[in-house]
N, C-alpha and C positions, 0 to 999 in steps of 0.2 A: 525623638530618640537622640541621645547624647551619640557626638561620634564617634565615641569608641566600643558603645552600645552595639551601632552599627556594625562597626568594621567586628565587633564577636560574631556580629549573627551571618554577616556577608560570608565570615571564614566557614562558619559549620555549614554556611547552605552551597560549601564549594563553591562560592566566588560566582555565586547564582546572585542577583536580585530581583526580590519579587516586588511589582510596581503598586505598591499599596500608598497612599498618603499618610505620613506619620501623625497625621492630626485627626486622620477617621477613627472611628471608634472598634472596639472586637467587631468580629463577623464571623461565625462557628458555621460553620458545612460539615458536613457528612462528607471526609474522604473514599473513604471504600464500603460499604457492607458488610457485615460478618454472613461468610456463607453457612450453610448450615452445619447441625452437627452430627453424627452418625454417630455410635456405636453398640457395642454390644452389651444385652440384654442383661440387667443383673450388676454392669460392670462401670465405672467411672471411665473418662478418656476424650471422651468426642471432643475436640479444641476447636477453637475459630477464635474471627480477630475484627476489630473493624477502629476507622480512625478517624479524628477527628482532627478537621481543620481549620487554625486562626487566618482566616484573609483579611483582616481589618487591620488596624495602623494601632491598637491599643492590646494588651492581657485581656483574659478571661478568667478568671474561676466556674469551673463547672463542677457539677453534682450529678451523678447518675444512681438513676435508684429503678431495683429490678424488682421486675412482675413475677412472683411464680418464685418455686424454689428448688425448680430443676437445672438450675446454674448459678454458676458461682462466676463474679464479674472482678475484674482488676486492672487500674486500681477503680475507685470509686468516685475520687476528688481527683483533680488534676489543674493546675495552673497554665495555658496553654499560651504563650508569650505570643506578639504580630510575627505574622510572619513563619508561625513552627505549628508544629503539629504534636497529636498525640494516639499511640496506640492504646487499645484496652482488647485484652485477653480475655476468652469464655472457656469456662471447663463444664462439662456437661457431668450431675452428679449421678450416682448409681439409679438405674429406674428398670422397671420393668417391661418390657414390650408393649412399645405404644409410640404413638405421635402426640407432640407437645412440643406448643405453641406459646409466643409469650410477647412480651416487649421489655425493652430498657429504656425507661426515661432519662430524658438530658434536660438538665434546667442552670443556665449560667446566663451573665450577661453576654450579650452577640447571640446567643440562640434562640431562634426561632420559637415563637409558644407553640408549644405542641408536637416538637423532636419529638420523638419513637422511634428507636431503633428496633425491625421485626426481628422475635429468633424464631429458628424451628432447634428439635430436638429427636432425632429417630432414633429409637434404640429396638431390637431385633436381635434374634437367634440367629450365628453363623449360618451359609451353609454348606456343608459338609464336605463338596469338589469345588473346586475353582469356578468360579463366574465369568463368564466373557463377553459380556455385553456390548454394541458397537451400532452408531448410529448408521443410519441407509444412507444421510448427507451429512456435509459437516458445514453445510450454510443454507439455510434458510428465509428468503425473500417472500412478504408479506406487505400487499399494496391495497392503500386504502383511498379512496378516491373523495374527491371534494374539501373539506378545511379538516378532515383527522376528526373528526366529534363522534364516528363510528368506533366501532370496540371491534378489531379486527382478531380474528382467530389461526391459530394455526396448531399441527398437530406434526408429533416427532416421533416418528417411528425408529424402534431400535429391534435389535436379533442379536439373538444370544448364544453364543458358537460355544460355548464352554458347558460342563455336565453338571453344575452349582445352579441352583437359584439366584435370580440377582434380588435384593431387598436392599433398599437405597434411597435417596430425598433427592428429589428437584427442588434446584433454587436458583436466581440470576442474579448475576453482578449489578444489575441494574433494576430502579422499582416498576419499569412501567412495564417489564415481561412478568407476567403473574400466572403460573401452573396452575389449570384446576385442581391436581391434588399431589399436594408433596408426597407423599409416599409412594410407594412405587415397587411392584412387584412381578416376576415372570419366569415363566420355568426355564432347567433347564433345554437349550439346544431350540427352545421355543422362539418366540416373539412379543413383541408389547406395543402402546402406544401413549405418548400423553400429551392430551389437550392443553393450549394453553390461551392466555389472552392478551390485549397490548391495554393496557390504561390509558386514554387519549390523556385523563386529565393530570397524571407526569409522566408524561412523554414529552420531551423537547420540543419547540415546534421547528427543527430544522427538515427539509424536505425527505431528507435518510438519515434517519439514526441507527446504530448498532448495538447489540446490548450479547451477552450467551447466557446460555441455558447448560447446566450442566444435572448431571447425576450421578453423584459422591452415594457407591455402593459397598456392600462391606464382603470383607476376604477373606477365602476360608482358612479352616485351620493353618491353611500348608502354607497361608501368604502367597508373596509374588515369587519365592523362590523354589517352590514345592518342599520345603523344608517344615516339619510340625512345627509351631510355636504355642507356647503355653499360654494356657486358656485366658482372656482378656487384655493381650498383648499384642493382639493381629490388628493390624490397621484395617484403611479404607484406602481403594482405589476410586478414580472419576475416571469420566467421558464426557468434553465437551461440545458443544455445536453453539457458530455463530446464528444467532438472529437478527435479520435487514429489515426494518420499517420502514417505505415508503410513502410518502406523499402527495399523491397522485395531481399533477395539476391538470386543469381538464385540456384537451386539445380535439384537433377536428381535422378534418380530410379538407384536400382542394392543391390546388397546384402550386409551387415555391413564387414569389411573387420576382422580378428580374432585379437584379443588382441595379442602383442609381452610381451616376456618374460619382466616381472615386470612393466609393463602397467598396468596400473589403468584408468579405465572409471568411469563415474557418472550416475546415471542412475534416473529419474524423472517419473517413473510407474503412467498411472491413468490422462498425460496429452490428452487433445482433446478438440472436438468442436465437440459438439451432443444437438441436441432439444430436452429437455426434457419435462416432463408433466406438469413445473411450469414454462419453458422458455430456453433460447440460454445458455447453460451453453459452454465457450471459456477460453483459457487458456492463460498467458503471464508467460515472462519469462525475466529475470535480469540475464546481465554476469559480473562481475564484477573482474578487476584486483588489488587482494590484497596487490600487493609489491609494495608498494612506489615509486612515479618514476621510474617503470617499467612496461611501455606494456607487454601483455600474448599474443603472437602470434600463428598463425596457430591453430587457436580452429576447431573444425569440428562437425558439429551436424548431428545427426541422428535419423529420427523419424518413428519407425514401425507399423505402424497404425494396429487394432484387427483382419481385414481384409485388403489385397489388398500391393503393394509392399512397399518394406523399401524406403525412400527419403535421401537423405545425402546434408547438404551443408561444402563448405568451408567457414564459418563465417570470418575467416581473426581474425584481433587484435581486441585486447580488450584495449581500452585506461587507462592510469592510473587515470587520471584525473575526469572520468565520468563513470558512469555505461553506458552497452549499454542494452537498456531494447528492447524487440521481444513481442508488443501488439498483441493477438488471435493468436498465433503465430503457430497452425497448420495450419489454410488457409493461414496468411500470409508468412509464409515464406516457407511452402510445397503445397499449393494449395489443402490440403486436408480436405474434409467435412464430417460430418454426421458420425465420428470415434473417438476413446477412444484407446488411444496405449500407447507409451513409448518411451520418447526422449532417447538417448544416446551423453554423449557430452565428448571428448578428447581432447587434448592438449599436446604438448609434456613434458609442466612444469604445471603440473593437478595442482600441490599442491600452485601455485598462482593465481588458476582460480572458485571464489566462485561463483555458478551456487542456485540461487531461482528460482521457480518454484508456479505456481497456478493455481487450476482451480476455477470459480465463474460462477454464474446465472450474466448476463450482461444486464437482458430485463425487471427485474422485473422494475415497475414506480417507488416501491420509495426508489432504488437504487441496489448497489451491498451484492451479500452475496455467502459465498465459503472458501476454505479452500486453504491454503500453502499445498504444495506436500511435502513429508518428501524425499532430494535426495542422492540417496545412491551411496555409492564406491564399486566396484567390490572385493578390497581386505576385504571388513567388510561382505561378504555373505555367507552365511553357505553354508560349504557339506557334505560329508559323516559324519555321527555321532555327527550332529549338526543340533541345532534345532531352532526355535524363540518362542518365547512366547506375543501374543498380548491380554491386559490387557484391560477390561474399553470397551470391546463392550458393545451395546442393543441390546434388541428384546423385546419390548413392544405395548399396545396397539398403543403408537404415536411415537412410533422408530421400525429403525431397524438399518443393518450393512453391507456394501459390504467389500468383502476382492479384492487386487491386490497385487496380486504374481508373482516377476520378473525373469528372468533367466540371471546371470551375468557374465558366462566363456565363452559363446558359443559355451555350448554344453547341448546335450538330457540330462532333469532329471526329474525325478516323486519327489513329494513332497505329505506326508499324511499329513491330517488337523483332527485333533481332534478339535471339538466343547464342552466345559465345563462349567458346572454352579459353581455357586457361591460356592461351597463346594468341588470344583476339579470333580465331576461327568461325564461323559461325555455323555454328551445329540445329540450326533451324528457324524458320520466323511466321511471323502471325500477323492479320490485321485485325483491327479492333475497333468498331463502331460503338461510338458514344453519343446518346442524347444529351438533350439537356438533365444539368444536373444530376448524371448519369452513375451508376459507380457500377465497375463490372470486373467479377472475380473469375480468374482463368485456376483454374484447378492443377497444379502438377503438369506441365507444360513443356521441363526439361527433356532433353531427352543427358543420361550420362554422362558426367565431362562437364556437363555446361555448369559455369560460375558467374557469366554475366550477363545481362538483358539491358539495352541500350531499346529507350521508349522516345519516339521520333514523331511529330505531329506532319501528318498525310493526306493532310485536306479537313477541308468545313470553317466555319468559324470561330470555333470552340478552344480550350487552352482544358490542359489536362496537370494534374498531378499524380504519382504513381508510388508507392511501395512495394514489397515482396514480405513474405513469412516462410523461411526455412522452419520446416517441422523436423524434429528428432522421431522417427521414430518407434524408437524402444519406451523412450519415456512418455508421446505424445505433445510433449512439451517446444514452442514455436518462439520467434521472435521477429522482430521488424528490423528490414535493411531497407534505407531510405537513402537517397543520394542529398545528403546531409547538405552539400555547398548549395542549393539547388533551395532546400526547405529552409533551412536557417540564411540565405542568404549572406553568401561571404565567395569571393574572387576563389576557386580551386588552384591557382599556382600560385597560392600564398601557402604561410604555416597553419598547421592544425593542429587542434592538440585532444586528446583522447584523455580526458577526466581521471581515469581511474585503471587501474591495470595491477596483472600481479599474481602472486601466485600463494593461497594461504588456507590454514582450518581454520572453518567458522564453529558456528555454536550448535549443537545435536550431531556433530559430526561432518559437518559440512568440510566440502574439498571445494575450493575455488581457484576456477583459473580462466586465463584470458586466452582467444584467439582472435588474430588482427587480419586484415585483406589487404590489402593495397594495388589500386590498377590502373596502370600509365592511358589516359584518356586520349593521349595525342597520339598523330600520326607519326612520330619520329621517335627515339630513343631517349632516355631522361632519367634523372636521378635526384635521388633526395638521402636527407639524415633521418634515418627515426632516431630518438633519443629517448631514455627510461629513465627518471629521477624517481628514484627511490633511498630512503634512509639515509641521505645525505650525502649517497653514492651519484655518477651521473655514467651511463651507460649509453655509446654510439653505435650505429652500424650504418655502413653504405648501402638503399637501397637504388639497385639500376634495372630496368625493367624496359623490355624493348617495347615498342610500337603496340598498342591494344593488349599487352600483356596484363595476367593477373598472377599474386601470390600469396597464397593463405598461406599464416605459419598457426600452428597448434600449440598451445601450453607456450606463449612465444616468448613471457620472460625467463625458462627453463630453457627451449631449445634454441632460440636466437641468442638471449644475452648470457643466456648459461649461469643465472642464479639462482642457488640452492638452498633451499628452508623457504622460509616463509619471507614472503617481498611483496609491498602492498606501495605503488607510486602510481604514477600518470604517465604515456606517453605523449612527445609532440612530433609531427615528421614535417622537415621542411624542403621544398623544390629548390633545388638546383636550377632546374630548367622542366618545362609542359608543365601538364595539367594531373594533377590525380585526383584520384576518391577513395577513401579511405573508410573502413566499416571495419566494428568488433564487439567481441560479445562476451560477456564475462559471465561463468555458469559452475554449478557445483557438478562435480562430476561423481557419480555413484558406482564405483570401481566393480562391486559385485555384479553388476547387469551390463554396465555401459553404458545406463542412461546420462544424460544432461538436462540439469533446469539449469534455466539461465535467463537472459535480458541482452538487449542490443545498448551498446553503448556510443550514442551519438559524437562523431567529429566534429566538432566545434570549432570557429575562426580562432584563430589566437587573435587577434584584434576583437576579437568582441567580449573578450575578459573585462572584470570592472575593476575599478580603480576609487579612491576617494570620494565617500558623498554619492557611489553608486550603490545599489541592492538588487537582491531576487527576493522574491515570493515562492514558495510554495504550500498550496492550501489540501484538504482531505488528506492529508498524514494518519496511520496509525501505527503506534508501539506501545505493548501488551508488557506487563510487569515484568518482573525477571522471571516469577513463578512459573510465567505460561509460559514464558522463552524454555527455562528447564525441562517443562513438563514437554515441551514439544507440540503444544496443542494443534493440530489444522487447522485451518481457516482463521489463524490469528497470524496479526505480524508484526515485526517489528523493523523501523527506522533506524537506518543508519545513516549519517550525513559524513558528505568527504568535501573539504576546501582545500584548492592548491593552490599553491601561489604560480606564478606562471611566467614573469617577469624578470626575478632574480632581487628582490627586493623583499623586506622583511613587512607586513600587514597587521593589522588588529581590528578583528570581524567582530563587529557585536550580533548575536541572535538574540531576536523575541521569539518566545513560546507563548500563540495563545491556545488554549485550552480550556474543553470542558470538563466539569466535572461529572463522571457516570452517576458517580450512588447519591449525587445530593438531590434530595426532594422535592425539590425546587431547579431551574436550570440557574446553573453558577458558571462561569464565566472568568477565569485564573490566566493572568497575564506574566510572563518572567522573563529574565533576560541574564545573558553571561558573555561576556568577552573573553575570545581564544584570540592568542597570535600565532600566527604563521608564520614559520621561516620563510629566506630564501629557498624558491623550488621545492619544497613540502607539498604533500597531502598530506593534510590534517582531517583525521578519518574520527568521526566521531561515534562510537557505537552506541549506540539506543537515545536518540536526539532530545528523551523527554528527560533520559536520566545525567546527560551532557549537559543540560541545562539548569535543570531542577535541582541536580544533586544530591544532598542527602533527605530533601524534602522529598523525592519521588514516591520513596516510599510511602509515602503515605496517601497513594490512590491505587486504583487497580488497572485494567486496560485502557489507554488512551485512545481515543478515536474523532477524528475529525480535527487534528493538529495543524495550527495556522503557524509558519515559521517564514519571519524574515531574516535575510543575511545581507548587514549593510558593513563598509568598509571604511572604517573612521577614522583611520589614523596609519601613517606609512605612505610610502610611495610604488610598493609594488603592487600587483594586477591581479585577481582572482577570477576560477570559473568554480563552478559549485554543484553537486548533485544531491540528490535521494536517493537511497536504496532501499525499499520495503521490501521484506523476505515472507514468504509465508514459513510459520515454526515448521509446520509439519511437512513438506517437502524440501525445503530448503530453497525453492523458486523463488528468483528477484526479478522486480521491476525496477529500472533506473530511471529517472525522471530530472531534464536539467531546465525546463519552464521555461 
């Protein structure tokens, strides 16, 4: 490609590049699927879309030519350049009440022999009131044991609150979810079900894959506004629900075999699958191999459920290429229910094998909410004469606080817990016996007042690690306070710096905002700066806090630094003189109720920001089109990525995006990359990381899932720290994740 070739296509894909070889030939994929088409009986209207993608280093010419003459397709020829993509539009022609079915052939150079694009076409009689159909989950886990050659089943039940009939078509964004029958009918204020099945033979072979199932139903006369509209002019509404394919690798009972000399494990306290009193709370988990074109082989997991025996699998590699994400992964990959334990996961080369961890409510209707597990190294866990300190509990009238405390050498230790209010006090304490490779959850423990727990080893041999989970409870919704110096390893009387902070509306209404802790660890009196760069503003305050004190500020870039509107930067606080620990939590606030979803935002060393020729990884990302963003859907989410600079010096971060493609029929495999610079002292917050990257090319896929993104710093002299923020659409709950 000539370079000014180039530098056109560089500009339109937004200063994206896609890493193709300009000497490979076409390669035509299947960007998205056209979902189906609905509409009413008698009447033209039902639209859908689907796209096709050039990843090869040469042009295409294609032809499509349609089955059946219940649609009309556009355009029909198209030229499809490296590197760009193309839509094609369907209009559903006037038909009678019926289902119809059909195909679009594709025939050009770079495509596949034997492209078929499937349609469906529903068209039906309104009905008459309003329909209100709504599924019982809005995620669905589906485990299939041994190499996936089973055709595993599963069935979605929905209830229909509204006095309309629903009459509507199943279809998935994805080929390997196949409903036994598109159509789809139920009275109303009734109920329904529909069967469905997983294709082993396109289905990805990664260990979880995700795909949705929706049902695009039709609306009655009055529409969504109860307003009449004239006859053949009323749309269609959807309801969607995620679908999780697992891949069951086999594993067996017997006891954790002991750490060898300078062996390091990781350890993930606090995962499980147990029904609680607000729903299915299930956990997943992301392995991801951080060295560059290098597999992580022979990983080994192990999960000790709070009762009942240890499970072990040999998980095998970890690709470089792809994260391998483990959906509900106590049932699915140990076969174990109704239990709260503690994975343990090895390798012989740990320090290339980045292990995220999560537990979430998966049944609430209108969507997911749950927290990141803080996962710890057996070398960072204290023993004899060493302590932790966890910052930034509750115990109020609509909160409280569970502690999980893990045992990391495998061996017997007692650990004492003092419980402390806001003024260092101690408002109660507790001992705690630990086996080996023990993990033990204290349930709600505070008694009022108390904000901190200082975890103190009390005899045995053993070394522990600890977390806490403040629950909200209006919303249900929990997060992890981790004594951050402690698990990331970094000196507490140095600086910290808090990634993200602020105060702003997000997308479907979201309210976001920060609250920070801070608590003077030593025995004498001491003070630091917090500092808030935001928008090119830099904002101080003196924080002095006597002897064992703590202080939570709320909404704290509004009430501490007093800025108003919307402000989205980082905090960093720096000692003076002692010791602190510093915790905080960034969450949407839902003004009508007073609930909070939200995420813990880990303290991070200001020494451990990267610099030139450094990187992060982070694997199992997902961000859902814009559509689904709008639409609000549950149990979808989307990626936001934030880089600060942290130094005072000016950076230039290149991102790769690897990616799969959902609707191609085959598993494709889409590599991209874009350079952002960062000022001095910026958060450069990127919203929706596939579309940051992709650009104007996004469009042309549907929900992204299983998103491998590096962030290396190639050029400049100042220092960056980096996060993820996955939301779920339909509550607005984030996870923050800094790897």
């Amino acid at each position: 490609m000539p370079r000014t070739a180039r530098a056109a296509l560089l500009a339109l894909l937004g200063c994206t590049s896609l890493l193709f070889a300009q000497t490979d030939p076409p390669k035509i994929v299947v960007g998205s699927l056209p979902p189906g088409l609905v509409q009413e009986s008698n009447f033209p209207g039902g639209t859908s879309r689907f796209t096709l993608v050039n990843l090869g280093g040469g042009s295409s010419a294609v032809t499509l030519r349609v089955v059946g003459n219940f649609m009309t397709v556009s355009p029909t020829t198209a030229t499809i350049a490296a590197g760009h993509s193309q839509d094609f539009s369907i209009l559903g022609n006037a038909q009678p009440a019926g289902l119809y079915e059909s195909t679009i052939i594709v025939e050009g150079s770079g495509v596949p022999f034997g492209t078929r694009i499937p349609v469906r076409l529903f068209s039906a009689n309104r009905p008459s009131q309003p329909p209100r159909p709504r599924p019982t989950v809005r995620r669905l886990d589906l485990v299939t044991a041994g190499s996936g050659n089973e055709t595993p089943r599963g069935t979605l039940r929905l209830t229909n609150d509204g006095p309309g009939t629903v009459r509507g078509l199943f279809y998935s964004d994805v080929p390997w979810i196949v409903p036994d029958a598109t159509f789809f009918e139920f009275p109303a204020f009734g109920s329904g079900e529909i069967s469905f099945s997983l294709d082993p033979s396109r289905r990805p072979p990664g260990t979880s894959e995700a795909g949705s199932l929706t049902l695009e139903y039709l609306l009655s006369p009055f529409g969504k506004n109860g307003d009449v509209q004239p006859t053949g002019s009323v749309g269609t509404s959807k309801t969607t629900v995620t679908v999780v394919s697992t891949l069951t690798p086999p594993s067996a009972g017997g006891p954790i075999p002991n750490l060898g000399a300078g062996e390091i494990a990781l350890f993930a306290p606090g995962v499980g699958r147990i029904q609680g009193s607000v729903g299915l709370y299930i956990s997943d988990l992301t392995l991801t191999s951080l060295i560059p074109n290098v597999n992580t082989s022979n990983v080994s997991l192990y999960y000790t459920p709070a009762s009942g025996e240890t499970r072990s699998t040999n998980f095998g590699q970890v690709s470089t290429t792809l994260a391998s994400p483990l959906g509900d992964l106590v049932k699915g990959v140990f076969g174990i229910d109704g239990q709260i334990g503690s994975l343990q996961v090895r390798a012989p080369s740990i320090e290339s094998l980045g292990v995220a961890a999560s537990i979430f409510n998966s049944s609430d209707p209108t969507g997911t909410f749950g927290t990141a597990i803080p996962v710890f190294r057996s070398d960072r866990s204290a023993g004899p004469a060493q302590s932790i300190l966890l910052a930034g509990l509750q115990k109020t009238a609509t909160s409280h606080t569970n502690l999980f405390v893990q045992e990391t050498s495998g061996n017997d230790t007692t650990v004492l817990i003092r419980y402390l209010d806001a003024n260092g006090v101690e408002t109660g304490s507790q001992s705690v016996a630990l086996g080996r490779f023990a993990v033990t959850q204290i349930q709600d423990p505070l008694t009022t007042g108390s904000v901190t727990a200082t975890l103190s080893h009390a005899g045995g041999n053993g070394r522990f690690v600890a977390y806490a989970t403040p629950v909200d409870r209006t919303s249900g919704d929990f997060w992890a306070v981790a004594d951050w110096s402690s698990t990331l390893a970094y000196d507490p009387s140095n600086p910290v710096v808090l990634p993200v902070a602020g105060a702003a509306l997000g997308a479907n209404q979201t309210d976001f905002r920060t609250d920070v802790t801070i608590t003077n660890a030593g025995n004498a009196p001491a003070e630091g700066t917090l500092h808030y760069y935001a928008g090119g503003a830099v904002h101080a305050r003196t924080i002095a806090l006597a002897a064992g004190e703590t202080k939570t500020w709320e909404n704290l870039t509004r009430t501490l630094f007093e800025v108003e509107g919307t402000s989205i930067g980082y905090h960093t606080f720096t000692p003076a003189n002692g010791e602190f620990r510093v915790t905080s939590r960034n969450y949407n606030y839902v003004a009508a109720t007073g609930a909070s979803y939200g995420t813990a935002v880990p303290a991070m060393g200001l020494d451990q920001a990267l610099g030139i020729g450094e990187r992060v990884r982070f694997g199992g990302l997902s961000d859902a089109s814009q559509g689904t963003v709008a639409e609000a859907t549950p149990a979808t989410f989307r990626t936001n990525v934030g880089i600060a600079e942290v130094a005072g010096s000016s950076v230039k971060v290149r991102a790769t995006l690897n990616y799969s493609i959902p609707s191609s029929l085959v598993t494709q495999i889409g590599t991209a990359s874009a350079v952002f610079e960062v000022e001095p002292r910026q958060l450069l917050f990127l919203n929706r990381i596939s579309q940051a990257v992709l650009g104007n090319f996004r469009g042309a896929f549907g929900d992204l899932r299983n998103l491998q993104l590096d962030l290396e710093v190639i050029e400049g002299s100042g220092q960056i720290v980096a996060f993820t923020s996955t939301i779920d659409n339909g509550t607005g709950d984030s996870i923050l994740r800094i790897d």
